[in-house]
KEZADO-720181 format. One record per atom (N, C-alpha, C): residue in one letter; z, x, y; atom name. Coordinates in steps of 0.1 Angstrom, whole numbers. Layout:
+------+-------+-------+-------+------+
| miza |    pz |    px |    py | nugu |
+------+-------+-------+-------+------+
|    a |     Z |     X |     Y |   CA |
...
+------+-------+-------+-------+------+
% end
This chain:
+------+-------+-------+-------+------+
| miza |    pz |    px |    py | nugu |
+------+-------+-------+-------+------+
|    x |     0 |     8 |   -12 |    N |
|    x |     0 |     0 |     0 |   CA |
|    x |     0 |     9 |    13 |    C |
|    x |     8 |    16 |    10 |    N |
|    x |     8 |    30 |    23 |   CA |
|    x |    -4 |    36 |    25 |    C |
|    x |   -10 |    42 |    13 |    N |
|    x |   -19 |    53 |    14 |   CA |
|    x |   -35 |    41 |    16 |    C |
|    x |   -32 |    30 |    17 |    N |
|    x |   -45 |    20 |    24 |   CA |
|    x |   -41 |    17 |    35 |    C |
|    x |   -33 |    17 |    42 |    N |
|    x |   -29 |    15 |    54 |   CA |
|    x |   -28 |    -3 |    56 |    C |
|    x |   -26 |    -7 |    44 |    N |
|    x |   -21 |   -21 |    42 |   CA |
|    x |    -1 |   -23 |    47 |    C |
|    x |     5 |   -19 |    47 |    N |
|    x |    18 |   -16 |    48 |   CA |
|    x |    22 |     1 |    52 |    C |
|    x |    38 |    -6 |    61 |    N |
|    x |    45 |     9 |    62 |   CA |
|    x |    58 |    10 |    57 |    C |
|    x |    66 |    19 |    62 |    N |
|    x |    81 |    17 |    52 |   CA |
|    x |    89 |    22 |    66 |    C |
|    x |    96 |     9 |    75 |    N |
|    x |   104 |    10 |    86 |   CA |
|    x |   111 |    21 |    84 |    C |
|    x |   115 |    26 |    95 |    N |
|    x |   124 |    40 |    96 |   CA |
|    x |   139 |    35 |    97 |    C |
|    x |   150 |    47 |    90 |    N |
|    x |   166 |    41 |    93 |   CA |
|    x |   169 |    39 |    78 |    C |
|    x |   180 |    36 |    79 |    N |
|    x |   184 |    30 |    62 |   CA |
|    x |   179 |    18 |    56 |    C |
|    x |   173 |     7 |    56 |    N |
|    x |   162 |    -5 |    57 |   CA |
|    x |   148 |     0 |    56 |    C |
|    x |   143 |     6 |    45 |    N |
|    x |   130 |    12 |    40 |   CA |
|    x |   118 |     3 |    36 |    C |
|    x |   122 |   -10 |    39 |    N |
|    x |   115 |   -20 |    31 |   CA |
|    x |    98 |   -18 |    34 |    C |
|    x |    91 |   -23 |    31 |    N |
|    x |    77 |   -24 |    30 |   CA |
|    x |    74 |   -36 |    44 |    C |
|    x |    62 |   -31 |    52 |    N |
|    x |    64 |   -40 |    61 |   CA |
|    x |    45 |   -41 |    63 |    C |
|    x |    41 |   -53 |    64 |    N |
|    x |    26 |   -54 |    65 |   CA |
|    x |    22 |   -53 |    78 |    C |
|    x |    10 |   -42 |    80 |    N |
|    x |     3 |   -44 |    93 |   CA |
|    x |    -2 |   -55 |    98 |    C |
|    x |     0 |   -60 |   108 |    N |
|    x |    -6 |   -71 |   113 |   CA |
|    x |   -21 |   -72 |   112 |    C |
|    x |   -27 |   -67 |   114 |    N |
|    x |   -41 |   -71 |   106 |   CA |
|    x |   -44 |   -74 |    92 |    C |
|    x |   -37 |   -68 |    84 |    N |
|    x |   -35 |   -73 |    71 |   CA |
|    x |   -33 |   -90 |    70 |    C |
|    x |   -23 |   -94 |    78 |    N |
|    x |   -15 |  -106 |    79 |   CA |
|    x |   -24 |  -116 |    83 |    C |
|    x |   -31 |  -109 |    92 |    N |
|    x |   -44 |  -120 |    97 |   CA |
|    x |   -55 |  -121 |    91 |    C |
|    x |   -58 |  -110 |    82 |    N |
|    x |   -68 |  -110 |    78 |   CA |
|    x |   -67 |  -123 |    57 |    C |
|    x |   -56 |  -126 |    58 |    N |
|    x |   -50 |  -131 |    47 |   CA |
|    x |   -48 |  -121 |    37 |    C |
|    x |   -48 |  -110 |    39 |    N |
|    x |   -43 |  -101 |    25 |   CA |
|    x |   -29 |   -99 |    20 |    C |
|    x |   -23 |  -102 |    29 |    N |
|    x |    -6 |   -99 |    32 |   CA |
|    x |     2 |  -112 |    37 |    C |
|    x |    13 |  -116 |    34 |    N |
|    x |    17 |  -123 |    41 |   CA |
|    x |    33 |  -118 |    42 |    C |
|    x |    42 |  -124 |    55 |    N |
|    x |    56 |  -118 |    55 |   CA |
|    x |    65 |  -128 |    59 |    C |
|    x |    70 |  -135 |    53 |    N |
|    x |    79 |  -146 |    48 |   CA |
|    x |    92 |  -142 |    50 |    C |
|    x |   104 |  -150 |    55 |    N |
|    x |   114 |  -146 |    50 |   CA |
|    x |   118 |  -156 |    41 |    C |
|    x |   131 |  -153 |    32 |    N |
|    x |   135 |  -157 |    20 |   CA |
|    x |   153 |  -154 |    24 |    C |
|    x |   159 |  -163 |    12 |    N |
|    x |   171 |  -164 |    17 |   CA |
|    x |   177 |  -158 |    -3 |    C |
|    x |   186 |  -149 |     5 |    N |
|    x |   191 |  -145 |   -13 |   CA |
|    x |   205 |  -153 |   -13 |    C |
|    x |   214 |  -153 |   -24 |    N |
|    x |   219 |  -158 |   -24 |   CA |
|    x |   232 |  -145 |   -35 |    C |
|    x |   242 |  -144 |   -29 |    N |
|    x |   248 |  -134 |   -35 |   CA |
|    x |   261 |  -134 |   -38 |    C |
|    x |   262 |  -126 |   -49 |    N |
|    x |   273 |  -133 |   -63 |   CA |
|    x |   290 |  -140 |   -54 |    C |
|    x |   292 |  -135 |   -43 |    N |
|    x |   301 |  -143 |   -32 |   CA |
|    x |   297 |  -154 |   -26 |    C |
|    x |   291 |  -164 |   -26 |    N |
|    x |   289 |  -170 |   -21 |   CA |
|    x |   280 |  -173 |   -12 |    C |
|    x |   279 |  -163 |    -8 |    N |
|    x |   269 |  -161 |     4 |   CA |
|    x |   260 |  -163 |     3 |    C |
|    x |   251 |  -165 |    15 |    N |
|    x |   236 |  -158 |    17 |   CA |
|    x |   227 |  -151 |    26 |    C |
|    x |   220 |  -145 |    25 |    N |
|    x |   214 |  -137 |    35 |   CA |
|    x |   201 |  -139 |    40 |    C |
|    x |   197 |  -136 |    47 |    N |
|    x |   181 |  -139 |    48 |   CA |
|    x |   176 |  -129 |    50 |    C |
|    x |   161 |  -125 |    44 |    N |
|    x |   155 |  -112 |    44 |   CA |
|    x |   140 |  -113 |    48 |    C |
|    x |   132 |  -105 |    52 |    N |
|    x |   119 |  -109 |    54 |   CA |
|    x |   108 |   -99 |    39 |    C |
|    x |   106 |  -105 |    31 |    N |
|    x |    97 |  -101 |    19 |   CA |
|    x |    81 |  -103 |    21 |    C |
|    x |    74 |   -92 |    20 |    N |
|    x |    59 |   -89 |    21 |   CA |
|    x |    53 |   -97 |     8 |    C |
|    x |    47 |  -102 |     7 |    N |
|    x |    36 |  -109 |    -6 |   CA |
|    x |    26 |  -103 |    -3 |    C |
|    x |    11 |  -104 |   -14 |    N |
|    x |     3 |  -105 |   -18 |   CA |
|    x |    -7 |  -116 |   -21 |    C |
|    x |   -16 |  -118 |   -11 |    N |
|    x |   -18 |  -131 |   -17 |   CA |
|    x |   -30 |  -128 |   -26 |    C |
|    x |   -34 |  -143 |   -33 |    N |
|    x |   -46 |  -142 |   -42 |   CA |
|    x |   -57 |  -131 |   -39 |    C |
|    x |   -59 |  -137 |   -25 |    N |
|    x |   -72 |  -124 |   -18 |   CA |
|    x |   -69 |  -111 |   -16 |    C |
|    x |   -56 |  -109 |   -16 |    N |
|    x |   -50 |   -92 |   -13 |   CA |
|    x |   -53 |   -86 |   -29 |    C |
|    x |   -46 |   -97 |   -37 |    N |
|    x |   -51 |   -90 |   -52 |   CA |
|    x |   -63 |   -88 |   -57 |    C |
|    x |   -73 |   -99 |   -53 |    N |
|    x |   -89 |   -93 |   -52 |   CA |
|    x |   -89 |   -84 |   -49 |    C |
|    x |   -89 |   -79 |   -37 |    N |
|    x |   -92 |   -70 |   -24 |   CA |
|    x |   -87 |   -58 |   -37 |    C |
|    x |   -72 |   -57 |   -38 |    N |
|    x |   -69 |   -44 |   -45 |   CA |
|    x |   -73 |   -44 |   -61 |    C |
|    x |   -79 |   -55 |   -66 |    N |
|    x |   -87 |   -53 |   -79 |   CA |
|    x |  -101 |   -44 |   -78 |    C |
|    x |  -105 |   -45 |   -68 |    N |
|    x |  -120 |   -41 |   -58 |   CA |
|    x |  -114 |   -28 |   -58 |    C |
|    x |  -106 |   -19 |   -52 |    N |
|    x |  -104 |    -9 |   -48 |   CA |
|    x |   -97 |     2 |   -60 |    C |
|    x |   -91 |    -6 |   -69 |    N |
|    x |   -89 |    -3 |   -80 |   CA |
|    x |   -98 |     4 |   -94 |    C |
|    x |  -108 |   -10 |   -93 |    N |
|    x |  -114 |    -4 |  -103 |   CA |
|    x |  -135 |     8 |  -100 |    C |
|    x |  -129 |     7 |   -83 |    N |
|    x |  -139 |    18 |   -76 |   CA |
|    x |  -136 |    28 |   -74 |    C |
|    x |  -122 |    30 |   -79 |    N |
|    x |  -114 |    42 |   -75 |   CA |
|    x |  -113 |    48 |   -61 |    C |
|    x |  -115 |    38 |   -48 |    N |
|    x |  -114 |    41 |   -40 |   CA |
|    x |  -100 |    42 |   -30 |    C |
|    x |   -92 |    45 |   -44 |    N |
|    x |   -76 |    47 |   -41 |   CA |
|    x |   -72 |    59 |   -27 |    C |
|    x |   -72 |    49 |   -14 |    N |
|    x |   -66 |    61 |    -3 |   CA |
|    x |   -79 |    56 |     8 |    C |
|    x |   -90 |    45 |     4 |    N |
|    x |  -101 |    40 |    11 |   CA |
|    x |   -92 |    34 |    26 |    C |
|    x |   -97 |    32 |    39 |    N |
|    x |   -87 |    25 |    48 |   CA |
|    x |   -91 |    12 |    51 |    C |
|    x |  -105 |    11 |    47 |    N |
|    x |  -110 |    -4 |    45 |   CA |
|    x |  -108 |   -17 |    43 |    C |
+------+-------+-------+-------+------+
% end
């Protein structure tokens, strides 16, 4: 995801995967938050990166052309 320049990995202790806005627009990515739920009670909310249908085309394409590291 990094080395296509699909995603980066925020700086600080919170490393999470984070999608370029063009990705997001383009439908390849999407970034949702989600609420976890944790063994106290609690819960948290987080923001999680997906994949959609067309992002997994997209990286089936790139995959099997070996164009692993393409910025396309």
């Amino acid at each position: 995801m990094e080395a296509n320049k699909w995603a980066y990995r925020k700086a600080g202790k919170n490393k999470d995967l984070v999608p370029y806005r063009s990705r997001i627009q383009s439908g390849i990515l999407e970034y949702e938050p989600i609420a976890i739920l944790l063994n106290n009670g609690t819960s948290i909310s987080k923001l999680q990166m997906r994949i959609t249908p067309k992002g997994l085309t997209k990286l089936a394409v790139i995959f099997s052309s070996g164009a692993i590291g393409d910025t396309k």
